[in-house]
Phi, psi and omega in degrees: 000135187271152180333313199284333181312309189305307194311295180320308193292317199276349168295319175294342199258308155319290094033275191311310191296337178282338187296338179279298187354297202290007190275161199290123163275028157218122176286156147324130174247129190241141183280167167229072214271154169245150183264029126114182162183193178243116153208122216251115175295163150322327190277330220277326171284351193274294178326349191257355212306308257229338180249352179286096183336144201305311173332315194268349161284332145317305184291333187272007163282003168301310203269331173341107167044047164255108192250131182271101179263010171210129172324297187307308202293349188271339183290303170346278203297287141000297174304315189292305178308318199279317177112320203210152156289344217253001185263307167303325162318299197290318214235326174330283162343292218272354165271337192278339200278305193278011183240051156272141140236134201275011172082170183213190188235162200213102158284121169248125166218135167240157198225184202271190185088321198101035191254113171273196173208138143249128202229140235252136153188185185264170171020295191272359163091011214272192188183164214271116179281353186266157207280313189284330187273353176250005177252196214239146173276001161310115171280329178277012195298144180236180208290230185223145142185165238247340161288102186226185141300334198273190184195119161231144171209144157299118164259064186073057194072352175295152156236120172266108185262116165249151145229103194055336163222183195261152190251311177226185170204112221240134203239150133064027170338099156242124191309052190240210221215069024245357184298144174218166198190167202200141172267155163225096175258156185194121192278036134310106178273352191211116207226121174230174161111199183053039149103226174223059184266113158315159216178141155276123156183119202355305197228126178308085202233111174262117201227119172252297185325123179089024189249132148286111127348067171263125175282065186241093183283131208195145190273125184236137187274136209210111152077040189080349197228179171230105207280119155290152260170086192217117174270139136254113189307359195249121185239130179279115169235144191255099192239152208300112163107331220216046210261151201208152189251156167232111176271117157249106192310043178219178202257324183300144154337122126259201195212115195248087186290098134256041165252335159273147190238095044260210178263159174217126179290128164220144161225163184289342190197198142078213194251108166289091193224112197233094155301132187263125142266097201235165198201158172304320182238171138337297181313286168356271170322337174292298167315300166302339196276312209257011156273011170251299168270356156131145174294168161240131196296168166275098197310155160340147172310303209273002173289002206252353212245207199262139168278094160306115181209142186194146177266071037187190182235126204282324152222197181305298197313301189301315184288353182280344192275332191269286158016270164261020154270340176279311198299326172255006157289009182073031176270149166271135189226115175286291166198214194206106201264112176275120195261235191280332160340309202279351165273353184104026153077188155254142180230112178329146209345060207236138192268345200272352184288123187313339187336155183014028161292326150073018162212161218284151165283067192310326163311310182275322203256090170269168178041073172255041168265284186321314154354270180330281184295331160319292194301327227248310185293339182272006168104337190288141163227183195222131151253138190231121171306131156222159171233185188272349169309124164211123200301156188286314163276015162287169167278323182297300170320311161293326163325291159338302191296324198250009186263339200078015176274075075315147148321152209201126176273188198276056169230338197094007199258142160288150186239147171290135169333300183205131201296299166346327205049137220247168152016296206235008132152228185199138206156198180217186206236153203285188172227104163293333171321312199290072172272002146300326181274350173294297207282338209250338184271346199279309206263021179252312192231348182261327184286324160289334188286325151345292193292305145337304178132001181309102159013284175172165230240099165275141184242117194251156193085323156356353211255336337309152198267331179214142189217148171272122205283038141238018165315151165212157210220099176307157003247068161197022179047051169285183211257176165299305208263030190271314191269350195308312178258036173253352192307316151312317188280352188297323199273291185313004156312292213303321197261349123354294207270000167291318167311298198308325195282311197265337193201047169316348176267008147291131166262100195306133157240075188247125155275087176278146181264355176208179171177205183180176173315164165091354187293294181357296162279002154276339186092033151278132159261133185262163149241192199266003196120203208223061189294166172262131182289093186201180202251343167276000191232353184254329150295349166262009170291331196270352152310293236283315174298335213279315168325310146338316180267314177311319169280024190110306171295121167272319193234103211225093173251208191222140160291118194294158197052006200056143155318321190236099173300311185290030195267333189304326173332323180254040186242126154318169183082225217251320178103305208294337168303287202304344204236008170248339172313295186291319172296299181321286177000287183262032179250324161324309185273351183257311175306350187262316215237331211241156159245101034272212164247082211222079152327129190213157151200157164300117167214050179318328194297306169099046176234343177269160145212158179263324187254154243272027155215068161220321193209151167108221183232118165297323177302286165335286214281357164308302197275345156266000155284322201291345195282326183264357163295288200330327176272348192291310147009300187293327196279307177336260104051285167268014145260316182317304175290000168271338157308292214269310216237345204064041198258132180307131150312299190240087173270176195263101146024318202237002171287315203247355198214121191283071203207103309196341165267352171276311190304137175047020166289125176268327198282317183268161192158146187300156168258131171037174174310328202298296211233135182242156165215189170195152184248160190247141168213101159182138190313114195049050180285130173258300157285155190220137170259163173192165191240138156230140192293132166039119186122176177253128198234171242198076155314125184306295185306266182310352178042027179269191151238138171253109211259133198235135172259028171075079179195154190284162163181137216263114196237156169298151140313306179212151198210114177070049175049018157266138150262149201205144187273161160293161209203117174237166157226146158339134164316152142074040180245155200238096219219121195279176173188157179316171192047022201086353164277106189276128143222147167221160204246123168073207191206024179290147237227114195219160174221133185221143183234136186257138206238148163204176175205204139311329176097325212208345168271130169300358208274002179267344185273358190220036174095340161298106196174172187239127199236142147204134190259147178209152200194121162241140153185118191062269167266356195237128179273130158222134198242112180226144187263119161274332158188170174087205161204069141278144208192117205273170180218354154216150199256122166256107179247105188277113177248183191286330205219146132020100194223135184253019155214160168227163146236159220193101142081026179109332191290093185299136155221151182309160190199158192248145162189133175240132216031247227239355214264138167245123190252140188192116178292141206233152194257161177305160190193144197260257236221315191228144184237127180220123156262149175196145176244143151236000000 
């Protein structure tokens, strides 16, 4: 099936799901109840070890985590096991009381898409009454309806879910208050997706299976640095043939354990509710999953180029200096992110601290409107940090304080984080919940800054990083862990919904530091945290990114080089070999891989540097900044098609290619449909391996072919003294680039569609844009302007052989070529352009 075939259905797939939106969101249920059983676990005997007679710790490992659907046979056995009467006296009762379980229920609902629901509960069938913690992170739920695919039945207390064949089995409910929990066997071995957690582990491999998953969102510490730690409830298993996704569909801290066999679902509080998704491929399931939680809009142009970011830049003066020292190293630059320095800094546990005053510091930063646009004529654009924190002796804190937007105790009185004070001062945090006061502070302080011309919005801090454990959340005074992990999409709502309200012709951008489903289609983005600079935090990004995507986020960066230099401590010397080695590295792999390009560190000292003609082999990160200009035409193109079809920007190796060496490679992975890479992170890396699956792949550079039976293989690192990660392209791949340059590779039959706008408008959401559908197949190119008048002007086509003629619309025209690669000026065109090589 060709791309566009493909494209239509999942836009038709799409289109259907939002039009159901408005249908009632609760379907029909048909219940399944289970009688309970008996089993007395391990854990449950270890606790008796000190009153249990020696005997009876023998004997009763006969019965250890043997589970009983029936009452008669297990007191049988249980009898048999006590030995004695006079044992059976004592102990029969209070063992058969304590290995009860009162059994549960299997709540069924099917909707239209193919989407089941189970929804996990005891007896009474009851389900979570409070409104916000029961609703669903789908945005997109579609209706109820009797047609599915699926098959469920009670198997010996199971509910076994099939489709042609059994995909899982959901075990052993147990029902409590509020926790709730579930076994999951399912003979899947490769489980990707739930977000982001870092792990040690050898080898970059994303990978969930043998992981616990705790869904808590939160900053956790990893390799000297501090890694986010952000659930998206949805996990991919990939079981042979028949593959299938699990939402598990609650709000509350959870738990996806696989490291136990079988596996167990917990959640903390809420609804135990596991959405079933099944599809032909991985890929499939992605596609239905992100037309359910929201497409991602097309961020600003300039989010594609490089960001100069650093903690921090003390005024105008100083970023004007990092500025025009890159500019005249020949770098291309997009913008610039300002971190706390631009409200007027911090003062450590000070109620007096600026912390979330969200307005400039004129002294250091004057005229930033004039600023702005100056920056803005130079190509520049600006990102400004906030966080939901606000000192307490601000004027903004009262502001708040009478809007009710704070945090609050269970009086309505706002509460301080910590009386004490924290880091960044002392005070209390906004409440997203509260949305009226979200809308009255986005149009009191965040909306001039809009207005101004700022970009985007980092929202830092997010996960929430400290919360006063008797914070409550308007409107109904919910607890922390009802809201900690909505707590980001919450904040990214309000500034959606501020755009939609104030400047709808504007485009939201946030590079969020926490999230959850749904960011995506706010016009969020994540990075990874507060990382550690070191070659073990650079190589466990590109797993990670890869769950990321799989969760949804398309666009997942990092701080290139780490935040936390001193994580290089545990390499002996000086560190200065090593920590400009590791920037090329990862500035190499963020040109490749992330959105924006943003080198980012802690540099209170004013001793470090980030940007990438300061510190790392300057020649290198040149010529892969330049690689990624070059490419934006391309990069560009596939956020459109992540709009419209929901197709990844950086998909995972095994999204487009069915091939058992693809799975969970985190290093290697597509640029688009188009393009393969692999990122390198290690100390005196010469080389780089990668696997390509089946087929003829194209070296970007060498313009050669590589004809592959799905097998690894080993490239210089560097070449003409740069280091440049390897870069192939698919047959029949097709890839637009600045200045008018088509290149295409090989001749396998294929389609790409190329896209432009404006850069800065919503007005590509309501048809304004530029379109070309461009096709290969076999010696013939064909190029149609579907609207607008973008229009390429030189076409390079790298084929497997030679070719001695080119033609344009029938017509031989001169053509340039070296060895197999053919260069050729393409002419102006009304509606259709045809090429053809012999």
């Amino acid at each position: 099936m060709t791309q566009r075939r493909m494209a239509m259905q999942w836009i038709k797939f799409l289109l259907v799901a939002i039009l159901l939106a408005a249908a009632p969101a609760r379907a029909a249920t048909t219940w399944l109840d289970t009688a309970g059983g008996y089993e007395l676990t391990g854990a449950q005997l270890f606790a008796l070890r000190s009153e249990l007679p020696p005997e009876l710790s023998d004997s009763l490992k006969t019965l250890r985590n043997k589970t009983f659907a029936d009452e008669a046979a297990f007191r049988s056995a249980l009898a048999e096991a006590l030995l004695t009467d006079d044992l059976r006296a004592a102990w029969l009762e209070r063992l058969v009381a304590l290995a009860s379980s009162g059994g549960g229920a299997f709540g069924i609902e099917t909707r239209e898409g193919d989407l089941l629901t189970i929804t996990v509960t005891g007896p009474d069938h009851a389900t979570d009454s409070v409104p916000f913690t029961a609703q669903t992170w789908l945005t997109h739920l579609p209706a109820e309806t009797a047609d599915t695919s699926f098959t469920t039945a009670l198997d010996g207390g199971c509910l076994s879910v099939s489709r042609e064949v059994t995909l899982f089995r959901l075990c052993e409910p147990a029902i409590g208050d509020p926790a709730k929990s579930i076994v999951l066997e399912t003979e899947a071995t490769h489980i990707v997706g739930l977000g982001q957690q870092f792990q040690v582990q050898e080898s970059p491999k994303a990978e969930r299976n043998g992981v616990l998953r705790e869904g808590t969102n939160m900053m956790v510490g990893f390799n000297g640095g501090a890694n986010g730690n952000t659930l998206f409830p949805i996990a991919y298993f990939d079981l042979p043939g028949h593959p299938f996704a699990l939402i598990l569909d609650n709000r509350y801290p959870q738990e996806w354990d696989f490291t136990a066999t079988p596996a167990q679902l917990r959640v903390k509080g809420g609804d135990l509710r596991v959405r079933v998704i099944a599809g032909d491929s991985l890929a499939d399931i992605r596609r239905k999953y992100m037309a359910l939680s929201g497409h991602p809009p097309v961020p600003p142009k300039s989010m594609f180029g490089l960001w100069l970011s650093e903690y921090g830049f003390e005024n105008w003066a100083e970023l004007d200096g990092k500025i025009d020292s890159l500019r005249a190293a020949g770098f291309p630059l997009s913008g610039a992110v300002l971190d706390l320095y631009w409200f007027g800094g911090i003062r450590e546990n000070s109620s007096q601290s600026r912390m979330g005053s969200l307005s400039w510091d004129r002294e250091r930063f004057p005229d930033p409107q004039g600023k702005i646009a100056a920056y803005a004529r130079d190509g520049i654009s600006l990102m400004l940090i906030e966080e939901s924190y606000i000192s307490s002796g601000l004027p903004e804190y009262e502001t708040l304080t009478a809007l009710r937007g704070l945090a609050h105790d269970a009086k309505g009185q706002p509460l301080v984080t910590n009386p004490a004070g924290n880091w960044w001062g002392r005070g209390g945090m906004v409440d997203w919940l509260a949305t009226d006061a979200a809308a009255a502070w986005h149009d009191l302080r965040r909306q001039p800054l809009i207005d101004m011309g700022v970009a985007g919005h980092w929202t830092d801090l997010g996960e929430p990083e400290m919360v006063n454990p008797g914070f409550r959340y308007s409107p109904d005074d919910l607890a922390d862990a009802q809201v900690r992990n909505s707590y980001n999409v919450l904040w990214a709502q309000s500034i959606y919904d501020g755009y939609r309200r104030n400047a709808p012709d504007r485009r939201p951008f946030i590079m969020s530091r926490s999230g959850g489903m749904g960011l995506q289609a706010l016009g969020g983005a994540m990075w990874s945290a507060d990382t550690g600079g070191d070659f073990k935090s650079l190589r466990e990004q590109m797993p990670q990114q890869q769950h990321m995507m799989w969760s949804g986020i398309d666009y997942y960066g990092s701080d290139v080089g780490g935040f936390h230099r001193s994580a290089m401590g545990i390499y002996p010397g000086t560190h200065a070999d090593l920590t400009d080695e590791l920037y090329t590295q990862w500035f190499a792999y963020s040109a490749m891989f992330e959105v924006p390009v943003r080198p980012h560190t802690e540099n209170l000292c004013n001793c470090k540097e980030t940007a990438p003609d300061r510190i790392g082999h300057v020649p290198s990160n040149l010529a892969n900044i330049e690689l990624r200009y070059a490419l934006a035409p391309y990069y560009y193109s596939l956020a459109h098609r992540a709009w419209r079809e929901g197709e990844p920007v950086f998909p995972s190796l095994d999204y487009y290619y069915d091939d058992a060496e693809a799975k969970g490679a985190g290093d290697i992975k597509m640029v688009g449909s188009e393009l393969l890479s692999v990122g390198v992170a290690g100390a005196g890396a010469t080389e780089a391996r990668l696997y390509l699956p089946a087929g003829n792949w194209y070296d970007w550079r060498a313009q050669s072919v590589f004809i592959s039976s799905g097998e690894y293989l080993t490239r210089p690192l560097y070449a003409d003294d740069l280091l440049q990660l390897p870069l192939f392209a698919r047959d029949g791949g097709i890839v637009p680039m600045a200045d008018g340059v088509l290149r295409v590779f090989g001749s396998a039959a294929n389609s790409f569609d190329w896209y432009d706008d404006d850069g800065i408008s919503t007005a590509y959401q309501r048809g304004a844009y530029d379109h070309l559908a461009i096709a290969v197949d076999g010696g013939r190119l064909t190029v149609t302007r579907e609207q607008g008048d973008l229009a390429p002007r030189t076409l390079v086509w790298t084929r497997a052989t030679p070719i001695t003629e080119v033609r344009i619309d029938g017509n031989a025209v001169p053509f340039s070529q070296e060895r197999s690669t053919v260069a050729v000026a393409l002419p102006p065109f009304d509606s259709n352009l045809v090429v053809e090589v012999r």
